[in-house]
C-alpha positions in Angstrom: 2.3 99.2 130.3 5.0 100.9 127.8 6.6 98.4 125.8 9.5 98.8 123.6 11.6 96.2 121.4 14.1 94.7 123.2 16.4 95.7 119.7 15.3 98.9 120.1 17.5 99.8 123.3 20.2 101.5 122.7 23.1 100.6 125.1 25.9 103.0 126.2 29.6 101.8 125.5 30.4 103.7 128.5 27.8 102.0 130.8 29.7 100.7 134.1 28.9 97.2 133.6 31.0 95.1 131.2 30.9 91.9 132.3 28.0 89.6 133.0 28.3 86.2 135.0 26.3 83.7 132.9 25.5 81.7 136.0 23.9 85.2 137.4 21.8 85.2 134.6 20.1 82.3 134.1 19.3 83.1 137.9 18.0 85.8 137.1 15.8 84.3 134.2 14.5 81.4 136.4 13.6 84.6 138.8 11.7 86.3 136.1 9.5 82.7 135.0 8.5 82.1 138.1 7.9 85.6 140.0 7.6 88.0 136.9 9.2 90.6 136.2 9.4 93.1 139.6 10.8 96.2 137.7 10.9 97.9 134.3 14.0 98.9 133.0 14.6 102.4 133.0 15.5 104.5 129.6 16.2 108.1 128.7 15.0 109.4 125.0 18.0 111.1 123.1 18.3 112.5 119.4 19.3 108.6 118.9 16.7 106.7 120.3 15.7 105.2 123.3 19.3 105.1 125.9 19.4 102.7 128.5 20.0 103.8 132.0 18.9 100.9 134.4 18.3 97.6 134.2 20.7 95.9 131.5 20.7 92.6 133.4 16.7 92.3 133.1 16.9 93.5 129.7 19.6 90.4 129.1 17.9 88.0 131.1 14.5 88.6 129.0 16.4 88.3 125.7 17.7 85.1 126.4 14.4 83.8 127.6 12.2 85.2 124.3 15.3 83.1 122.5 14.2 80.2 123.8 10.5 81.2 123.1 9.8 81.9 127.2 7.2 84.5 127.6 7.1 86.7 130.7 4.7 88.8 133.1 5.0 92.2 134.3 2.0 93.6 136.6 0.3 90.4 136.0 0.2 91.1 132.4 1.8 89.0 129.5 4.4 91.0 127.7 4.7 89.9 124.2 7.3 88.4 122.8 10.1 90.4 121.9 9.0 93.5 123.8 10.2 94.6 127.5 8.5 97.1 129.7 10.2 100.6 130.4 9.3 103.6 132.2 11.0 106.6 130.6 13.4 109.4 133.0 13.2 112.7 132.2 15.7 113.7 128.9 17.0 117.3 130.7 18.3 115.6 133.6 21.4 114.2 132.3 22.7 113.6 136.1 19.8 112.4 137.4 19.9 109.7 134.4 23.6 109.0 135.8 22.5 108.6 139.3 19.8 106.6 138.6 22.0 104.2 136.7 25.0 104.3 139.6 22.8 103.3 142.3 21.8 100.3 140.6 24.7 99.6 139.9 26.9 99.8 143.0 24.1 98.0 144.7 26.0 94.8 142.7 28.2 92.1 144.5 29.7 90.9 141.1 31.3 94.1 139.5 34.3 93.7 138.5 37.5 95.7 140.1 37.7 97.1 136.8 34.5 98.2 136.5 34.0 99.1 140.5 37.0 101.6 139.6 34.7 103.0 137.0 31.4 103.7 139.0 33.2 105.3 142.0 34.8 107.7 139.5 31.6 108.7 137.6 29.8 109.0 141.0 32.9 111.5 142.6 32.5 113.4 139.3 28.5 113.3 139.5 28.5 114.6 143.3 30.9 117.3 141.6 28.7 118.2 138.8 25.9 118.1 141.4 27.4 120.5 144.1 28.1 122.4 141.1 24.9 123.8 140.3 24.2 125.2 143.8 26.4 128.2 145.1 26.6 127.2 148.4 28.0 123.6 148.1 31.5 123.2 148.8 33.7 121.4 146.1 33.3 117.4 146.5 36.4 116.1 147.8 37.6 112.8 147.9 36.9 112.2 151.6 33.0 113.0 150.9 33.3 110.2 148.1 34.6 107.7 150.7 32.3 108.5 153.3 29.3 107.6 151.0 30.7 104.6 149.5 32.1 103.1 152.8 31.2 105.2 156.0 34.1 106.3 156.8 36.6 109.1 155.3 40.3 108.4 157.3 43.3 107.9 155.8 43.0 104.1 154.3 39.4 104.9 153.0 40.5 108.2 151.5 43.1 106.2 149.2 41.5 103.6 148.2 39.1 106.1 146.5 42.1 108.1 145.5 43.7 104.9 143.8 40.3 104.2 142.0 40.2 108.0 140.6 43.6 107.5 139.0 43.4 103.9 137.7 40.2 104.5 136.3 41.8 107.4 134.1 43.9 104.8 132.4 42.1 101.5 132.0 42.4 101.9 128.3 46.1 100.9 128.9 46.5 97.1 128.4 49.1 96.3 131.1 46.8 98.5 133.6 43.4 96.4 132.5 44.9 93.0 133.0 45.9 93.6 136.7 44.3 91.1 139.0 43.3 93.8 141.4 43.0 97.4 142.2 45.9 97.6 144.4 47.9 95.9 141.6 46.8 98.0 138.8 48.2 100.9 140.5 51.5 99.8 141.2 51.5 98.9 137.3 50.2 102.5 137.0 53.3 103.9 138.6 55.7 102.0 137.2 54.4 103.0 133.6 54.9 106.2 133.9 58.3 106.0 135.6 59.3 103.6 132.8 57.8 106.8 130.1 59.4 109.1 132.6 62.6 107.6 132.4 62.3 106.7 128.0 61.9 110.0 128.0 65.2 111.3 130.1 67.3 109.0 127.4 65.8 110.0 124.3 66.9 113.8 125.4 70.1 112.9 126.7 71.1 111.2 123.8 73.0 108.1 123.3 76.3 108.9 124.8 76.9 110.7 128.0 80.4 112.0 129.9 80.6 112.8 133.2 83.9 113.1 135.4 85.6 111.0 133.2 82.8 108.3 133.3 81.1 107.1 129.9 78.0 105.9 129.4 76.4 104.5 126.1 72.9 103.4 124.8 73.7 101.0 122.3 74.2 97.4 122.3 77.9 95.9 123.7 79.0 94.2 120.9 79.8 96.9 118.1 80.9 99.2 120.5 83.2 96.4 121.9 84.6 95.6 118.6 85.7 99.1 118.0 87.3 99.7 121.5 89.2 96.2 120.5 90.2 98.0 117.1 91.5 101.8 118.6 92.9 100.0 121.8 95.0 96.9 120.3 97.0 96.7 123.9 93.6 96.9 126.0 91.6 99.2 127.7 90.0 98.0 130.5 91.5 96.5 134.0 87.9 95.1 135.2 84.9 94.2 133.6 82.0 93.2 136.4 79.1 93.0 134.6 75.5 90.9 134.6 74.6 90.0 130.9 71.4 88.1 130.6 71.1 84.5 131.2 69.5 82.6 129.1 66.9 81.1 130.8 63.5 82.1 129.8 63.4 85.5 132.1 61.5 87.3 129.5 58.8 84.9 129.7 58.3 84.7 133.2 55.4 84.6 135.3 54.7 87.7 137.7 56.1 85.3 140.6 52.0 84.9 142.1 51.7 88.7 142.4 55.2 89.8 144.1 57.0 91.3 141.1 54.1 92.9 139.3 55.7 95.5 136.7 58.8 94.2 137.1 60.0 93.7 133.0 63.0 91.9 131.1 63.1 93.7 128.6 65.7 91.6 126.3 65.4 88.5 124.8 66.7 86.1 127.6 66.1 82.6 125.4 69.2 80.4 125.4 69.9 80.6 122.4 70.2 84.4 122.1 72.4 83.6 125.5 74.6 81.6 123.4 75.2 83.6 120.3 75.4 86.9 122.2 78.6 84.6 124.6 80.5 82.9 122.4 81.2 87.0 120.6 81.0 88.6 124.0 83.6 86.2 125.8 86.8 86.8 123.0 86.0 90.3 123.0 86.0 90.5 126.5 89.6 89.1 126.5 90.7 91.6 123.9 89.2 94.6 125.5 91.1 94.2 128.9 94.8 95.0 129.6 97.5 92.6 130.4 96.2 91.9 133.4 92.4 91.9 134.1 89.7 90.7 136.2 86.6 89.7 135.0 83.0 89.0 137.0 80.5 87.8 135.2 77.0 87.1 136.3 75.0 83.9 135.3 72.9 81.1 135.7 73.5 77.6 137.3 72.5 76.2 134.2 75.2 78.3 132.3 78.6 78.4 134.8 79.7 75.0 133.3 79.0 76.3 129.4 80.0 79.9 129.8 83.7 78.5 131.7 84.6 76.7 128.6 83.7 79.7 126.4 85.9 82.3 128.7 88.4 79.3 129.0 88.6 79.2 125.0 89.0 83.0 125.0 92.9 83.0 127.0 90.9 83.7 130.4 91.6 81.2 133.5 88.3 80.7 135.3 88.4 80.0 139.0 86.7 76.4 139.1 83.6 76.9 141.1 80.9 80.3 140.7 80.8 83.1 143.4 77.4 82.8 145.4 75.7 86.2 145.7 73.1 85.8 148.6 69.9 87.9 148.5 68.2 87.8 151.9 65.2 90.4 151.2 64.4 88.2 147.8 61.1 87.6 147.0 60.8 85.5 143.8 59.0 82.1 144.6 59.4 80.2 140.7 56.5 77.7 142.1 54.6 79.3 144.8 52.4 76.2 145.5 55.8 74.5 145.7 58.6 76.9 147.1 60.9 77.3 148.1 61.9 81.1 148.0 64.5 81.7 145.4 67.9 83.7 147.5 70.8 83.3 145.3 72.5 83.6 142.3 76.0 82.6 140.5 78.8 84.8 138.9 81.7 83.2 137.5 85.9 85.1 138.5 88.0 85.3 135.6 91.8 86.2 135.2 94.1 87.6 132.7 97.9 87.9 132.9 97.9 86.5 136.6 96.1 89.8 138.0 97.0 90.0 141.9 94.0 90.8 144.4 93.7 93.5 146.6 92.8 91.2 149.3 91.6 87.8 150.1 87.6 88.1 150.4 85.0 85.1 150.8 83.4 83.6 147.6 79.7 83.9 149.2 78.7 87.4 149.0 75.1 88.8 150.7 73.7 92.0 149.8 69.8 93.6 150.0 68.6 95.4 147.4 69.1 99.4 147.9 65.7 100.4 145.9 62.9 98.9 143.9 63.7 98.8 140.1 61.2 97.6 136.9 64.5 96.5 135.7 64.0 92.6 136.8 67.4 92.0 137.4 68.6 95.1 139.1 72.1 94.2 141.5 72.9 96.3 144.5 75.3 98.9 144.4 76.6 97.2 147.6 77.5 93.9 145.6 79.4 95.8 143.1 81.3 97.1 145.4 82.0 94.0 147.1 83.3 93.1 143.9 85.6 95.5 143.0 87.3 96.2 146.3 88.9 92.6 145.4 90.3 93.9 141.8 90.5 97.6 141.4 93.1 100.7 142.4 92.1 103.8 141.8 92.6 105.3 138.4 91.4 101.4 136.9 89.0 101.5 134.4 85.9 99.3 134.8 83.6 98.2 131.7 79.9 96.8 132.7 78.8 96.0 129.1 75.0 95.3 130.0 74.5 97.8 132.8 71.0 98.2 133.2 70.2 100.4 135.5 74.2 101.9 136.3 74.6 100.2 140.2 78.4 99.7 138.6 78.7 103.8 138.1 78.3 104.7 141.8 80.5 101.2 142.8 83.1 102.3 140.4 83.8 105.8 141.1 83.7 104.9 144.8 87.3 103.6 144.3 88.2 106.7 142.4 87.9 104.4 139.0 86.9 104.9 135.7 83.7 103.6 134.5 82.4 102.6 131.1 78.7 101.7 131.1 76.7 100.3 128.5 73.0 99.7 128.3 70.6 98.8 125.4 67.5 99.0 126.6 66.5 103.5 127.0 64.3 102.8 130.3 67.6 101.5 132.3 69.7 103.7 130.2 68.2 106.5 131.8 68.4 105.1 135.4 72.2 105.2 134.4 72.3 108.8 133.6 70.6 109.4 136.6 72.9 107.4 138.4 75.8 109.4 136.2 74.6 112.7 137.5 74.3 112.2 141.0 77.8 111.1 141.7 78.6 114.3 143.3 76.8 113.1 146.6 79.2 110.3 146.6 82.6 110.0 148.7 85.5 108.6 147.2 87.1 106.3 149.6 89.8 103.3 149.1 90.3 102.7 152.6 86.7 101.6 153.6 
């Protein structure tokens, strides 16, 4: 019976198993006192010592019992204290040592998504490394993978193994690790590297782009506002729609039980941030619009009463009650034990000089969202356009001082206006220069 210290084993960092139920354990230990222990653990001798390659819950399990001074049995033999049977595999057969550790561990209930991922990648790239070393093999493909793990090789089987081959390449990422489940993971996966993608667009566009007579700026409003105010003393601007944050915690929500996973604030969306960035934005506002102006402004319920007096203060009238923008294809439930589903949201009408409309439209607007966005509080380019058919002629120029991701560019220059566009944050920034650049595809059109 080969014995070796229990401190002796080395144990891989890169092992598949990370996490150990403690519950699973101590079953495992009662197993061991009462039946022995059924099987060795399994080790592989390196230039470093002896390298664990089966059999970590037994060797855990036996370590906690010799703590609390339990002996065991192996073969009907006592093993001393502190010692643990082994049987040694063979130290040139590097993938036989991997297999023989994979099978006992996708034989497992309790692994982890995480570390699930894991074993089904280092058993596709085993059964690669495997067909490898015979010339007639074909290449291991995916499908092969799924038909051993599950039976079956179609479509859904296929990516599910597909999904785990990716994720696993990138569980070293924090945001990717903390995802409750494969599935999720993935959709976090993606909309990482559309948010580097896109970081990536803006930092080589640079912070200022032109295009048909458009602008579009990656800074924050309220410098560039003040300087506008200072070139253009008589006003600049006929319409300013826009959807600055609101104040109410956004930053610091939860992922809304699973439905908005990826989906980021990136801002600092505390009330009193809300506050001090309003009471400049609002006077500024006034300054930066001609004689006669329009202004829509997105907020929250909590903040229509508040950000009225502030406009009010700043020589704007405010129409007394908020527009109600109606979102039918929302998703966000704030207490999903609770409900209900959350559909709306507020924007407050402002006018300067006694600005006529175009036309009389209701004050309840619906509109679905035209694509999925990381930007959490991305508007349809449909709603920005119901908007500004009330206020604009063509020629106007329309300011959106926190644009995220640019659905105001395409609204805008859909009336044959001029739009000003200003964004902070460079991941939306660069959905606005993609926006900017593809306005060729769009059809100017007044009469609609």
């Amino acid at each position: 019976m080969p014995l070796i210290p229990t401190t002796a084993v080395i144990i891989s960092p890169e092992r598949q198993r990370q996490e150990f139920d403690p519950v699973a354990l101590t079953t495992l230990a009662n197993s061991i006192i009462s039946l022995g222990l059924m099987h060795s653990i399994v080790l592989r001798e390196t230039e470093k010592g002896y390298v664990l390659v089966a059999g970590e819950r037994r060797l855990r399990a036996i370590e906690e019992l010799n703590m609390l001074g339990q002996t065991i049995e192996y073969n009907e033999q006592e093993v001393p204290m502190g010692q643990i049977p082994f049987s040694l595999i063979g130290a040139d057969s590097e993938l036989l040592a991997e297999e023989a550790e994979l099978d006992e561990n996708l034989k497992r209930t309790d692994l982890t998504w995480q570390e699930l991922a894991n074993a089904h990648t280092r058993l596709h790239k085993l059964r690669a490394a495997q067909k490898e070393q015979s010339p007639t093999a074909l290449p291991q493909t995916v499908a092969d993978t799924a038909l051993e793990l599950m039976g079956r090789s179609d479509g859904a089987y296929q990516n599910k193994i597909r999904k785990e081959l990716i994720v696993a390449q990138h569980l070293d990422k924090p945001e990717v690790q903390k995802a409750k489940t494969m599935d999720e993971a993935f959709k976090v996966l993606k909309k990482l590297e559309t948010r580097e993608r896109n970081c990536a667009l803006a930092a080589d566009t640079g912070a200022a782009l032109r295009v048909s007579n458009h602008e579009l700026y990656n800074e924050k409003c309220l410098p560039w506002m003040e300087a506008r105010v200072a070139e253009n003393p008589e006003g600049l601007v006929d319409v300013i729609c826009t959807d600055p944050p609101y104040g109410m915690g956004a930053d610091k929500f939860n992922d809304g039980a699973g439905r908005l996973t990826g989906t980021t604030h990136d801002y600092d969306d505390s009330y009193e941030n809300w506050q001090a960035l309003m009471r400049t934005w609002c006077p500024l506002s006034y300054k930066i619009c001609t004689a006669q102006a329009h202004a829509y402004v997105f907020c929250d319920i909590e903040r229509f009463a508040e950000l009225k007096a502030m406009m009010q203060e700043a020589g704007w009238y405010v129409f007394r009650t908020p527009f109600v923008y109606v979102k039918p294809d929302a998703s966000r439930v704030p207490l999903p034990d609770k409900g209900p589903r959350r559909q709306f949201e507020l924007l407050l009408y402002a006018i300067k000089g006694g600005k006529l409309v175009t036309r009389i439209y209701p004050d309840v607007i619906t509109a679905t969202a035209d694509r999925h966005s990381t930007h959490g509080a991305c508007k349809p380019v449909s709603l920005f356009k119901n908007l500004l058919q009330r206020s604009v002629i063509p020629g106007n120029v329309v300011l959106d001082t926190f644009a995220g991701t640019g659905p105001v560019i395409p609204a805008a220059h859909y009336f044959n206006c001029r739009v000003i566009a200003i964004e902070a944050v460079p991941e939306s920034y660069a959905e606005c220069v993609e926006r900017l650049k593809g306005l060729d595809a769009i059809t100017h059109n007044w009469e609609e």
